[in-house]
C-alpha positions in Angstrom: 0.0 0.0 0.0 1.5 3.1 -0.7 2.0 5.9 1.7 -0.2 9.0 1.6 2.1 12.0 0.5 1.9 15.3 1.7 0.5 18.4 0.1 3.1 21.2 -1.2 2.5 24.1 -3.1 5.8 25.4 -5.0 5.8 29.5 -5.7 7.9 30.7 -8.3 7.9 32.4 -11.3 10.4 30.6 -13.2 8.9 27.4 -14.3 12.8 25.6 -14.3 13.3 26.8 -10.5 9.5 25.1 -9.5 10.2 21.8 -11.4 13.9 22.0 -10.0 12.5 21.9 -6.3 9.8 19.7 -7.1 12.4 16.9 -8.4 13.7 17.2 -5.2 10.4 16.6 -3.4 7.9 14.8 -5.2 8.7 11.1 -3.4 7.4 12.9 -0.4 4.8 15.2 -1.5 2.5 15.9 -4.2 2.9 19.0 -5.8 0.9 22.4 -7.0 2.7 25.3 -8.5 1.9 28.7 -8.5 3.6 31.0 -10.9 3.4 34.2 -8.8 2.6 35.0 -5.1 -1.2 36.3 -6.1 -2.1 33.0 -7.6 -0.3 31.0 -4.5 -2.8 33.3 -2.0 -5.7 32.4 -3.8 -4.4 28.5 -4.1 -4.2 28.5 -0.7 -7.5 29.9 0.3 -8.8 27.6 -1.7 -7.2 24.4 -0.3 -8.1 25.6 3.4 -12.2 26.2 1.9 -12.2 22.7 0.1 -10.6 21.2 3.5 -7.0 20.0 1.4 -5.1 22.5 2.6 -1.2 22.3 1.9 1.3 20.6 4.7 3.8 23.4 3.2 4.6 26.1 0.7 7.9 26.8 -0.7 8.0 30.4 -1.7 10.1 32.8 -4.2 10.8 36.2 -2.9 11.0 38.2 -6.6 8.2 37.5 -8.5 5.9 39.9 -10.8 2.2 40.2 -9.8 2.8 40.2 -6.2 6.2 39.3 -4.2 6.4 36.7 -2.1 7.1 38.8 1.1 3.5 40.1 0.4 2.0 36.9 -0.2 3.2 35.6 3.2 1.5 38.5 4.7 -1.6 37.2 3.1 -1.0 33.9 3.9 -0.9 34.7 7.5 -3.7 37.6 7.5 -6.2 35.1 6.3 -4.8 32.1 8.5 -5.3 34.5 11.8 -8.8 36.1 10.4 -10.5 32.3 10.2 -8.4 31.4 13.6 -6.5 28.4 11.4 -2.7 27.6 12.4 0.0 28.5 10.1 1.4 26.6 7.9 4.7 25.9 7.0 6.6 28.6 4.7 10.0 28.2 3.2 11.7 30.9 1.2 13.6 30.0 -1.5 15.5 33.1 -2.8 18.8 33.7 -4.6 19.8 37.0 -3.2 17.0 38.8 -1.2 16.8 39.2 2.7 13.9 38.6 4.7 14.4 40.0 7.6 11.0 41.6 7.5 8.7 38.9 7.6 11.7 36.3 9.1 9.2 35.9 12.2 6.1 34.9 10.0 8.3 32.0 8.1 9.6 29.0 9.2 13.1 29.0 7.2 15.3 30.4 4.3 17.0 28.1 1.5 19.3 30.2 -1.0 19.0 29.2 -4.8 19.8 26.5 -5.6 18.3 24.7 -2.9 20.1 21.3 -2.3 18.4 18.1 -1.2 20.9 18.0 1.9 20.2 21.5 2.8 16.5 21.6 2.0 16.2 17.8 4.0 17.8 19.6 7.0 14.9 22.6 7.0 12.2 19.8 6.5 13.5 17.5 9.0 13.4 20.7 11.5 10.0 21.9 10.5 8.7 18.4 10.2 9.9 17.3 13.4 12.1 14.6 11.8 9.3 12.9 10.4 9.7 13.6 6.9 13.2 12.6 5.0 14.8 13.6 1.4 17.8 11.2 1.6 
């Protein structure tokens, strides 16, 4: 019987960078993409609505539409407003800070993320229950 995988929604707006992190995932989790942080907001709205929400989002900082600095704002705006817990954010950025919204995420990976590196963050946000290698 195979093992129920956990949801994750991948937020970037380079197509290579979201299928690059989902190789490194998809044994563990299923995937959804979002293209820009407006689209991941809604995306995840919608999971919480339908009762599917994700176990996780990976998010870019740079992307057109709206960043992903905002979009974590939103995130946890509408988590607090319908009294839900947060879920997990990862930032994945090649250059930007994020020392502005550092306390509403729950890690930073620099582009490229590794599968050693990015296993470490899950195995802390995860509680060691979830393993890339």
């Amino acid at each position: 019987m195979d093992k129920v995988k956990l949801k994750a929604l991948i937020v970037d707006d380079s197509e290579f960078s979201r299928q690059f992190t989902g190789v490194i995932i998809n044994k563990i989790f299923a995937i959804d993409e979002a293209e820009d942080g407006l689209v991941a907001v809604e995306k995840h709205q919608q999971s919480v609505k339908l009762g599917t929400p994700y176990d996780i989002i990976f998010m870019d900082v740079i992307m057109p539409q709206m960043d992903g600095k905002k979009a974590v704002r939103q995130i946890r705006e509408y988590e607090a407003s319908i009294g839900r817990g947060n879920i997990p954010i990862i930032m994945i950025s090649a250059s930007e800070e994020i020392d502005d919204i550092e306390n509403l995420v729950n890690g930073l990976l620099r582009k490229p993320a590794s599968r050693p590196s990015l296993n470490e963050l899950l195995q802390s946000v995860f509680e060691g229950t979830v393993c890339l290698l």
